[in-house]
C-alpha positions as CSV (number, residue, x, y, z in Angstrom):
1,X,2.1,35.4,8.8
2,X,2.2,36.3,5.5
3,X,2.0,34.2,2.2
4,X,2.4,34.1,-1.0
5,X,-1.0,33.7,-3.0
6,X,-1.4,32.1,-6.1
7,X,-4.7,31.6,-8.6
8,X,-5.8,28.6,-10.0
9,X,-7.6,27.6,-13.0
10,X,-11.5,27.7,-11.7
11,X,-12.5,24.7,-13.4
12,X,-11.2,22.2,-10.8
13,X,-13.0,24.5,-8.2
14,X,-15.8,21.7,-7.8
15,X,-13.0,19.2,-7.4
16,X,-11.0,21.0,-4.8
17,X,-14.4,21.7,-2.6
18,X,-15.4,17.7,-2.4
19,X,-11.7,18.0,-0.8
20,X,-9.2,16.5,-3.8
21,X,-5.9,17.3,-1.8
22,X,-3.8,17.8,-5.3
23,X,-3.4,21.1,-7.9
24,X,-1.3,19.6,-10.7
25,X,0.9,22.8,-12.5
26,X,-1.0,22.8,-15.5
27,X,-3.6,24.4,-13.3
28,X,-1.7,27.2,-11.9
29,X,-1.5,30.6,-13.4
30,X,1.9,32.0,-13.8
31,X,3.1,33.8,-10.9
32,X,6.5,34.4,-9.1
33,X,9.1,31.5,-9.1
34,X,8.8,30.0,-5.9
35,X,11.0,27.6,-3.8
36,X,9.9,23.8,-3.0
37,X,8.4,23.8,0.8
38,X,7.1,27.1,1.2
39,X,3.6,27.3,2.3
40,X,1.3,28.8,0.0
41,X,-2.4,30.3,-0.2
42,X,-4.3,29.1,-3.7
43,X,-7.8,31.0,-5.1
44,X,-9.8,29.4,-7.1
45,X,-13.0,31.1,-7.6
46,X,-14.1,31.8,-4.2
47,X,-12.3,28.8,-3.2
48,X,-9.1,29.2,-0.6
49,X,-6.5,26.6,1.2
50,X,-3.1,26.5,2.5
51,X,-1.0,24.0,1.1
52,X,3.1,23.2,0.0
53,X,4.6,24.1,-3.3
54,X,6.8,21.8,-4.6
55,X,8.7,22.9,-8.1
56,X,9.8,19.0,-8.8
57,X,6.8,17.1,-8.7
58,X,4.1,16.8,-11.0
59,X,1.9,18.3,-8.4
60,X,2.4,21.5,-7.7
61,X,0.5,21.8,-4.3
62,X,-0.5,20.2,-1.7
63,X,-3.3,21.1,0.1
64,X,-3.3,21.0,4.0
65,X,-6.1,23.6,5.8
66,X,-8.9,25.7,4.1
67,X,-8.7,28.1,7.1
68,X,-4.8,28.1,8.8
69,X,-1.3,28.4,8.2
70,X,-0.5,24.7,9.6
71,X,1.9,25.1,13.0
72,X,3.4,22.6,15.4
73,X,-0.2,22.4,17.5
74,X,-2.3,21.8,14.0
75,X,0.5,19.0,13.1
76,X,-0.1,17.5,16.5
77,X,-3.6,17.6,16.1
78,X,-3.8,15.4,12.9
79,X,-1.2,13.1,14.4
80,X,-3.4,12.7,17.4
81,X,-6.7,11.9,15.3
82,X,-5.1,9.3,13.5
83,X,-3.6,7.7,16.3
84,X,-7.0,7.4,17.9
85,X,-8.9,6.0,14.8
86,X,-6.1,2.7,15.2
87,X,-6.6,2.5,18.8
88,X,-9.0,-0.9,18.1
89,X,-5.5,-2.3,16.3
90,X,-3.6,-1.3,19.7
91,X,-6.4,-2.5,21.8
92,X,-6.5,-5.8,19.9
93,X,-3.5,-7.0,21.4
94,X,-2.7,-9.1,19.0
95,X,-1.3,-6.6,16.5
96,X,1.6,-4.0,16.7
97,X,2.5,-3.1,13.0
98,X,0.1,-0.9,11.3
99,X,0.2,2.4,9.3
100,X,0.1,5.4,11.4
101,X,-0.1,8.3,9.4
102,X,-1.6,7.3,5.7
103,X,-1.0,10.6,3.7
104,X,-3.6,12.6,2.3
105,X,-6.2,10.4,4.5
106,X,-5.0,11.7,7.3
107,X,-4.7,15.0,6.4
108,X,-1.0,15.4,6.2
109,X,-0.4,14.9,2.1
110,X,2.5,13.5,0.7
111,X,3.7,11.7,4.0
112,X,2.8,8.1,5.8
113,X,4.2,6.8,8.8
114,X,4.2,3.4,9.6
115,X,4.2,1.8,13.3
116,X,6.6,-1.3,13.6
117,X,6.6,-2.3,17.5
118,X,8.5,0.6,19.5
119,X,9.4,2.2,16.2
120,X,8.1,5.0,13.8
121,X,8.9,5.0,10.3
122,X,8.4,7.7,8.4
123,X,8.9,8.3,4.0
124,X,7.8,11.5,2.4
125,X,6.6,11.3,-1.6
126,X,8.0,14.6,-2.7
127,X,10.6,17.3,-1.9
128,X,8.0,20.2,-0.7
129,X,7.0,17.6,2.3
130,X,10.5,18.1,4.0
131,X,9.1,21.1,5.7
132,X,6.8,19.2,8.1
133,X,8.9,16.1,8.9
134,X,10.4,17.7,11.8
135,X,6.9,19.0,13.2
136,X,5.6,15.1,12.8
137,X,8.6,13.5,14.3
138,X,8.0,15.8,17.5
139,X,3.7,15.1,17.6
140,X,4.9,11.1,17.2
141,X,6.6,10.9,20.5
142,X,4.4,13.6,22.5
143,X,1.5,11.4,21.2
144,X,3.1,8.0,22.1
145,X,5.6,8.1,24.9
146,X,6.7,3.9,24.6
147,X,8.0,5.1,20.9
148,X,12.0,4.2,20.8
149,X,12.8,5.4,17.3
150,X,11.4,8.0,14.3
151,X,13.1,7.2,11.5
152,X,13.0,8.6,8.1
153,X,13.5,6.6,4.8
154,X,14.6,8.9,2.2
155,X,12.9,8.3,-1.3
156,X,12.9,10.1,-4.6
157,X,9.6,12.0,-5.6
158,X,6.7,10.0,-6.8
159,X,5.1,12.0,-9.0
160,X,1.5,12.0,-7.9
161,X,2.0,8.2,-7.4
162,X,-0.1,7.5,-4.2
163,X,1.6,4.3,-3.4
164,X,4.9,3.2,-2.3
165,X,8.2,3.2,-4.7
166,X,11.9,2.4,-3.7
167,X,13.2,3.9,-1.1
168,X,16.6,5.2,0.0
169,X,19.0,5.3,3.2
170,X,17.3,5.2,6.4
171,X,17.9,8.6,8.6
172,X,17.4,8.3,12.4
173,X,15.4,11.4,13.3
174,X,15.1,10.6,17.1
175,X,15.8,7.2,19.8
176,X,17.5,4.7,18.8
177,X,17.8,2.6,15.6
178,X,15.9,-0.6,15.4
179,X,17.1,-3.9,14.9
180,X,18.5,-5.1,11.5
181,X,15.3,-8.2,12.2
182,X,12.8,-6.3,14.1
183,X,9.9,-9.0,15.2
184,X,6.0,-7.6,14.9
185,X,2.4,-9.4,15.4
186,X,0.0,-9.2,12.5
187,X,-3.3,-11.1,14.3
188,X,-1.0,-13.5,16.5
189,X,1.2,-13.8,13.9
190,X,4.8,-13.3,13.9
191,X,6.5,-11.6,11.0
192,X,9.9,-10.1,10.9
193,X,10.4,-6.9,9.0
194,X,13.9,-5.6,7.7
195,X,12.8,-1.6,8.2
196,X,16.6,-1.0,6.4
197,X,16.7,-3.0,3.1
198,X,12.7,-4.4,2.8
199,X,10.0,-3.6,0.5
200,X,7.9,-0.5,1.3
201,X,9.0,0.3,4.8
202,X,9.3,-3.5,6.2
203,X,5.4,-5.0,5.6
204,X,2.9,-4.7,3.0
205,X,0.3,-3.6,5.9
206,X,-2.2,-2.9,3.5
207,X,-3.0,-6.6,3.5
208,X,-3.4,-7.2,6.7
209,X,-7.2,-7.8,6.6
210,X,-6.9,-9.1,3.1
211,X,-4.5,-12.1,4.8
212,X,-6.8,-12.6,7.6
213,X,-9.6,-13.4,5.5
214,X,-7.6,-15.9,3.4
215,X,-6.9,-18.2,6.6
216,X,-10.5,-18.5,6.9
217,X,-11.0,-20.1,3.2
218,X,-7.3,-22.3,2.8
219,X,-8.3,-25.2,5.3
220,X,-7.5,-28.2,3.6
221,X,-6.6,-26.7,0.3
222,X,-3.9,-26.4,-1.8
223,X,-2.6,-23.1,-2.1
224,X,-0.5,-21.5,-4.3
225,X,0.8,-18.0,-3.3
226,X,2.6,-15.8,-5.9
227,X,4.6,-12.6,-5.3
228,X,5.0,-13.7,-1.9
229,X,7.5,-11.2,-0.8
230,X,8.9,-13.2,2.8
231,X,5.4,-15.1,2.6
232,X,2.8,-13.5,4.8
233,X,0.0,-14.8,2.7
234,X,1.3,-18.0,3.0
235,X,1.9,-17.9,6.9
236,X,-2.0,-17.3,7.0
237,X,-2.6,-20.3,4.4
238,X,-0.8,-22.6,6.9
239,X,-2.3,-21.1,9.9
240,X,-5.6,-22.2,8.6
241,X,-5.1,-25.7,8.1
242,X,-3.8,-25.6,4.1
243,X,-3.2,-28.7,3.0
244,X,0.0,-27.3,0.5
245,X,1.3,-24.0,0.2
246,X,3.6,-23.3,-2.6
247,X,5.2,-19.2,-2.1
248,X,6.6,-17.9,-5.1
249,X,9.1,-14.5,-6.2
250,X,11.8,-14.1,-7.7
251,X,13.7,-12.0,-4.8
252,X,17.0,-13.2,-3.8
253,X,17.2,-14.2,-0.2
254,X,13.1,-14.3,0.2
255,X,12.9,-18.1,0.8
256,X,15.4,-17.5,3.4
257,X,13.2,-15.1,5.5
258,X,9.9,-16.7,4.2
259,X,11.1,-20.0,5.9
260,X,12.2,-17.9,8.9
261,X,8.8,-16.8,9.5
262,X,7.7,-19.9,9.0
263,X,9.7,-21.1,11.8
264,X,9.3,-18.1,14.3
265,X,5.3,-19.3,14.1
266,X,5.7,-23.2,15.0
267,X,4.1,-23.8,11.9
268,X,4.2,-27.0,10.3
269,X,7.4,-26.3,7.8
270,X,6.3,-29.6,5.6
271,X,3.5,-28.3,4.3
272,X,5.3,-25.1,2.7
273,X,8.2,-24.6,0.2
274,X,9.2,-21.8,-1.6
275,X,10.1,-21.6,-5.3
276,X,12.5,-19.0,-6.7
277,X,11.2,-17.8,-10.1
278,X,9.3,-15.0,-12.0
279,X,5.9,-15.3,-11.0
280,X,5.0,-15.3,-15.1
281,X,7.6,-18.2,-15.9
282,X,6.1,-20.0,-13.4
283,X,2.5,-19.8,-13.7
284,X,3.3,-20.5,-17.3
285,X,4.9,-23.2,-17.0
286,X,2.3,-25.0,-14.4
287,X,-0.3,-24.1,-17.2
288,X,1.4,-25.9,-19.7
289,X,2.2,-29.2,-17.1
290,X,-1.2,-29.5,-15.7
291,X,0.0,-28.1,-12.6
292,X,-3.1,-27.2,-10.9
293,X,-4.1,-25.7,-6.8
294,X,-7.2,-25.2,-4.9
295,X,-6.5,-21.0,-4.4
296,X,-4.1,-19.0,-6.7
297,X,-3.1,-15.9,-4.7
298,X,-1.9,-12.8,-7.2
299,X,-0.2,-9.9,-5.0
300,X,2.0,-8.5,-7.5
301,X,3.3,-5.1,-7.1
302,X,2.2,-2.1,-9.2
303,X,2.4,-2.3,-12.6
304,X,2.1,1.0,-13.3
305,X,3.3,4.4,-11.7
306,X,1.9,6.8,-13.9
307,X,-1.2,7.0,-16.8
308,X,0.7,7.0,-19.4
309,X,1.3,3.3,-18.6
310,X,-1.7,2.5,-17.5
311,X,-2.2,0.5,-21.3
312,X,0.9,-1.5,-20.5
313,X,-0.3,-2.0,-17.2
314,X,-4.1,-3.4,-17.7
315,X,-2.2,-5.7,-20.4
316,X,0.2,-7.5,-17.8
317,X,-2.8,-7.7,-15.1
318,X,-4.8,-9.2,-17.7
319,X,-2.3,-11.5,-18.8
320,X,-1.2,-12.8,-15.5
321,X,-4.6,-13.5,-13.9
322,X,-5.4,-15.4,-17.4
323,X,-2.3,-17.6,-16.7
324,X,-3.2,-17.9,-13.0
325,X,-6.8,-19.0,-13.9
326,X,-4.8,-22.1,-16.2
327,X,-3.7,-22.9,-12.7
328,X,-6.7,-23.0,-11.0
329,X,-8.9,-26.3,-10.1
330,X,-12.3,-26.1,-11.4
331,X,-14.2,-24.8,-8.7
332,X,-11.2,-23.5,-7.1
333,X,-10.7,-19.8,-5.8
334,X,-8.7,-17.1,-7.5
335,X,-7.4,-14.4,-5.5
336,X,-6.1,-11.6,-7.1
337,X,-5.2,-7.9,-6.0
338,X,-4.0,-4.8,-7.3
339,X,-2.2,-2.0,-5.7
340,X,-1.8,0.4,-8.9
341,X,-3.7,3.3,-8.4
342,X,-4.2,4.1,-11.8
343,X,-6.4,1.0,-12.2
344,X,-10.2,1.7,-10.5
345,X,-11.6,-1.1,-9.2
346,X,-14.1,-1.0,-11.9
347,X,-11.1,-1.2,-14.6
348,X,-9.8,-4.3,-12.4
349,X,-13.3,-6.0,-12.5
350,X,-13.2,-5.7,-15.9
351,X,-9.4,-7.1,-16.9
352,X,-10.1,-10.2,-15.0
353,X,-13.4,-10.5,-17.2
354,X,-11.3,-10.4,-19.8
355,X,-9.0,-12.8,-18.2
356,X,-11.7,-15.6,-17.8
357,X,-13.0,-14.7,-21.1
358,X,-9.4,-16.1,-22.4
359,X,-9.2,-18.9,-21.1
360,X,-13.0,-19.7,-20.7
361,X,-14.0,-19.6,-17.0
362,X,-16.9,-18.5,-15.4
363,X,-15.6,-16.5,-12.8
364,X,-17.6,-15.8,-9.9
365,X,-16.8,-12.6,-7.3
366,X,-17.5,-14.0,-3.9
367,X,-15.6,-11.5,-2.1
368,X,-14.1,-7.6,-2.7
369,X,-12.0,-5.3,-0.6
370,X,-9.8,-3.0,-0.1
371,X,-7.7,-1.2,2.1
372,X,-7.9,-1.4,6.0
373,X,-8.9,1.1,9.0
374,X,-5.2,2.7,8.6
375,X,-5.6,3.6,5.2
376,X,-8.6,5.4,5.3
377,X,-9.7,7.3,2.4
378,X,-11.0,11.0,1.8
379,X,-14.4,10.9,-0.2
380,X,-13.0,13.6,-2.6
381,X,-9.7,11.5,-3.3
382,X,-10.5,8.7,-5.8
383,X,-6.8,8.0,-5.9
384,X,-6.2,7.0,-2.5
385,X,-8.4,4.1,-2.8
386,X,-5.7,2.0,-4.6
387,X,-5.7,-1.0,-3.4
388,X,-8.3,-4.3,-5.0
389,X,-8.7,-7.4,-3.2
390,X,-10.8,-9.7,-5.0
391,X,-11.7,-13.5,-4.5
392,X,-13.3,-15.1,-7.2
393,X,-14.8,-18.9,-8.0
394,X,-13.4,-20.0,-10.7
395,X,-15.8,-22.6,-12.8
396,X,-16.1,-24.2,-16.9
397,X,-17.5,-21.9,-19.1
398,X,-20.2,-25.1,-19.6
C-alpha cells in the first residue's frame, strides 16, 4: 500500500535511530497538506519509519515501525508483548489494576490502556491516534478473553505532554459498562476507582510500587500525606502500622471515598482523618504552628504541561517541598515525587537542594524511583521517564 512520503530535517537523524518516537513540525519540510490519521513514511537521511500525522498537535508524527505499514496482526502483536511483560502483576494474585498498554513504551505512541478488574480503559493523547483505537480494542479481547468492557475516555490533545490531563466522556467501545464504584486490589489492597468521573482513568497506577515501599517505612510513625487524591498512600501508611495518618486535598467529595477505602480494608479508621484544604495553605500553616510529622508525603500533580512553564513549575516544586520540610521532625522522612515530565530527575534532585538549602536541612536521599514494570521506558525516549519518587532524611543543617 501506498503512502505518502515526507523528509525530515537530518539533524534529528541520530535522535530518531536511538528510537525517539516523536518528529515535532518544525522538523518537517513542506510538503502536501495532509489529513490527521493518515499513515505516513518520513526520510531523514538514510533514516525511514512509518508513523501518524496529526495536523493539531505539536507533534507532527508519530512513529510506529521502521520496516511496515502497521495492520490488525502487527497491532495484535504489540498488545500481546505488553500483556506478557505484566503477567508477574497477574500471576501475583494480589493485584488486578495495572497499566496495560503505556504509549510509546509499548510501541503503540500516543495511546495507554489501563486494566481495572474485567475492564479495559483506553485514552488517546492526540487526534491522529483515532486511527488505531479500533484495531487495539479488537487485540484487547482476542488477547484476554475474561475482559467485560473496552472503553474509551475521550480527551483533548496533549501536546507532546507524556502524561495524563483531563479527560472527557467515557465511550463504550465493546461489553458492558463497568460499575459507577468498580472495586480493584493493589498488593491486597482494596481501592475503589470511579473509571467515569476520577483522576487519570480511576488510579494513579504509577505509584503502585512507590506505595508499597512506603508501608514498609510508616510503622509507628506519624504520617502526613498530601495530595492524597481518595488516599492510597495513606491506606499503605495504615496498613503498616502508622501511628497517625493525616490525608490532605482540596477535592470535593475525596474524604468521602478516602474514608470508604479506608473502611472496605478493615483498617483501623481512628488512626486516619482527612483534611479538606490546599495542600500549600496547609503545609503553611502547620509551619507556622509547630505542627510537625514523622514522614511528609508530596504527590502533587504536574505542575507543568509544557517547557515554556517549566520556570513556573521548578518554582512551585521548590516552594512546596521547602514548606513540607518546615513540617518535618528532625530526623524524620520527606517523600516527595514528581510526575512532570519536563522536570529530569536531575532537575528534581536539584529543586529539593534548593529546598533544604531554605530552610536549612541536611537532606539525605535514602531511596529514588520511578515508574513500575507497566510503564516501561524506551532508552531513546527521555520523556517517558516522568515520574520521581524520592525519600529523603531530613536532619539540622548543624
Amino acid at each position: 500500500m501506498a503512502i505518502p512520503e515526507i523528509q525530515i530535517d537530518p539533524t534529528i537523524r541520530a535522535r530518531l535511530v536511538q528510537g525517539h518516537p516523536w518528529i515535532y513540525h518544525n522538523h518537517v519540510r513542506a510538503g502536501r497538506p495532509l489529513a490527521s490519521g493518515e499513515w505516513v513514511r518520513v526520510r531523514c537521511g538514510g533514516f525511514t519509519a512509518v508513523g501518524l500525522w496529526d495536523a493539531q498537535s505539536a507533534i507532527a508524527v508519530r512513529l510506529f515501525s521502521r520496516e511496515v505499514l502497521p495492520d490488525a496482526n502487527w497491532i495484535a502483536e504489540r498488545v500481546w508483548d505488553a500483556w506478557e511483560l505484566r503477567s508477574s502483576l497477574r500471576d501475583s494474585g494480589n493485584t488486578t489494576a495495572y497499566r496495560w498498554i503505556y504509549g510509546e513504551g509499548d510501541g503503540l505512541p500516543g495511546l495507554v490502556v489501563d486494566r481495572y478488574g474485567d475492564y479495559a480503559t483506553m485514552q488517546t493523547y492526540a487526534e491522529s491516534v483515532a486511527t488505531i483505537v479500533p484495531l487495539v480494542a479488537t487485540a484487547l479481547r482476542r488477547c484476554d478473553p475474561e475482559l467485560r468492557g473496552v472503553l474509551l475516555r475521550e480527551r483533548e490533545p496533549d501536546e507532546g505532554e507524556a502524561n495524563d490531563a483531563p479527560a472527557h466522556d467515557m465511550r463504550l467501545l465493546w461489553g458492558e459498562m463497568p460499575p459507577q464504584e468498580l472495586v480493584v486490589q493493589e498488593h491486597g489492597l482494596y481501592m475503589q476507582a470511579n473509571l467515569f468521573q476520577g483522576q487519570k482513568t480511576g488510579l494513579f497506577l504509577d505509584q503502585r510500587e512507590n506505595r508499597r515501599y512506603v508501608e514498609q517505612i510508616t510503622g509507628g510513625r506519624s504520617v502526613l500525606n498530601c495530595f492524597a487524591y481518595t488516599a492510597a498512600f495513606s491506606l499503605y501508611a495504615l496498613r503498616g502500622g502508622a501511628a497517625e495518618v493525616v490525608s490532605v486535598d482540596a477535592g470535593g467529595g475525596l474524604a468521602a471515598a478516602a474514608a470508604a477505602n479506608v473502611a472496605l480494608n478493615q483498617l483501623d479508621a481512628a488512626r486516619h482523618r482527612f483534611v479538606t484544604e490546599d495542600c500549600f495553605a496547609l503545609l503553611d500553616g502547620y509551619a507556622k504552628a509547630g505542627r510537625r510529622f514523622q514522614i511528609v508525603i508530596l504527590d502533587p500533580p504536574s505542575f507543568a504541561r509544557q517547557k515554556s512553564n517549566l520556570h513556573a513549575a521548578l518554582r512551585a516544586y521548590t516552594r512546596l517541598n521547602a514548606l513540607a520540610l518546615r513540617c518535618v521532625e528532625p530526623g524524620g522522612l520527606l517523600i516527595s515525587a514528581s510526575c512532570t515530565s519536563q522536570v529530569s530527575p536531575e532537575q528534581f534532585r536539584n529543586l529539593l537542594a534548593d529546598a533544604a538549602a531554605q530552610t536549612r536541612t541536611r537532606l539525605q536521599i535514602i531511596h529514588e524511583a520511578g515508574q513500575p514494570i507497566d510503564h516501561p521506558v524506551p532508552a531513546g525516549f527521555p520523556e517517558g521517564r516522568y515520574l520521581k519518587f524520592i525519600v529523603a532524611r531530613a536532619l539540622d543543617a548543624g
